[in-house]
N, C-alpha and C positions, 0 to 999 in steps of 0.2 A: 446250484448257483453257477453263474459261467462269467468266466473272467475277460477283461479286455487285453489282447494281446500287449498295446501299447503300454502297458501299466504293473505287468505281471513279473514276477521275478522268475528267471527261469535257472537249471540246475545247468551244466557242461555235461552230454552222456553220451556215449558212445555205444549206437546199434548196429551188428553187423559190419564194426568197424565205418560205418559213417557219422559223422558227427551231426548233434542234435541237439537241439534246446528241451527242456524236462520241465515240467511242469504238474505237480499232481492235483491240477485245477481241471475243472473244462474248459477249452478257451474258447471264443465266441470265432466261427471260421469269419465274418464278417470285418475283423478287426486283423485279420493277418496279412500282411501284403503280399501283394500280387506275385508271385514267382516262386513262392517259398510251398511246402508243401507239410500240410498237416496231417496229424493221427493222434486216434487214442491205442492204448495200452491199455488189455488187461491184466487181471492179478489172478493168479491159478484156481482154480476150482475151489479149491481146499482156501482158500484166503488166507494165505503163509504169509502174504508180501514180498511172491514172486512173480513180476511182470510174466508172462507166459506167451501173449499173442498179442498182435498188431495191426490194428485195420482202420478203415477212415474212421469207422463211429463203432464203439462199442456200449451197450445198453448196460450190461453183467457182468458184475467184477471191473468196474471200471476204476483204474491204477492211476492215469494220467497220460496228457497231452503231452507229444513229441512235434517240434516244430523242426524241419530240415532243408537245407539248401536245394537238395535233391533228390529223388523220389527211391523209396527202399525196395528193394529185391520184395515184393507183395507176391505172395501163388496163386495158381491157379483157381485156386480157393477165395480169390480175394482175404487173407492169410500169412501175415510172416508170421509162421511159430516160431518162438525164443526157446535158445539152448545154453547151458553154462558156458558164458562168455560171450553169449550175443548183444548184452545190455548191461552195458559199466557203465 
């Protein structure tokens, strides 16, 4: 199922020290306006429910939608890996 951004409740979270909107929906990219910049979160390997990694779209262990004013430090990997205290 995939959510409409307009409609969706989202959490206050903090990645890598930027702030974010959280959401453990999918959100529909279609409904997010224009400027803002979207991503899913996965959940570790092991499915603990711990967020682990950060990319435009993830298929596998999919944790949830991060919406942000500004686009996140991504690697070269197209890849932000999460470390304890990258994702409050």
């Amino acid at each position: 199922m995939v959510s409409d951004y307009r409609t969706e409740i989202f959490q206050k979270v903090s990645v890598c020290g930027i702030p974010c909107d959280f959401s453990d929906m999918r959100i529909d990219r279609n409904t997010v306006p224009e400027g803002r910049y979207q991503y899913e979160v996965a959940d570790d390997d092991e499915s603990q429910g711990y967020p682990s990694r950060v990319r435009q779209g993830i298929m596998v262990n999919f944790f949830g939608t991060l919406i942000s004013d500004v686009s996140l430090p991504i690697g070269h990997d197209d890849v932000l890996w999460l470390y304890d205290g990258d994702f409050e």
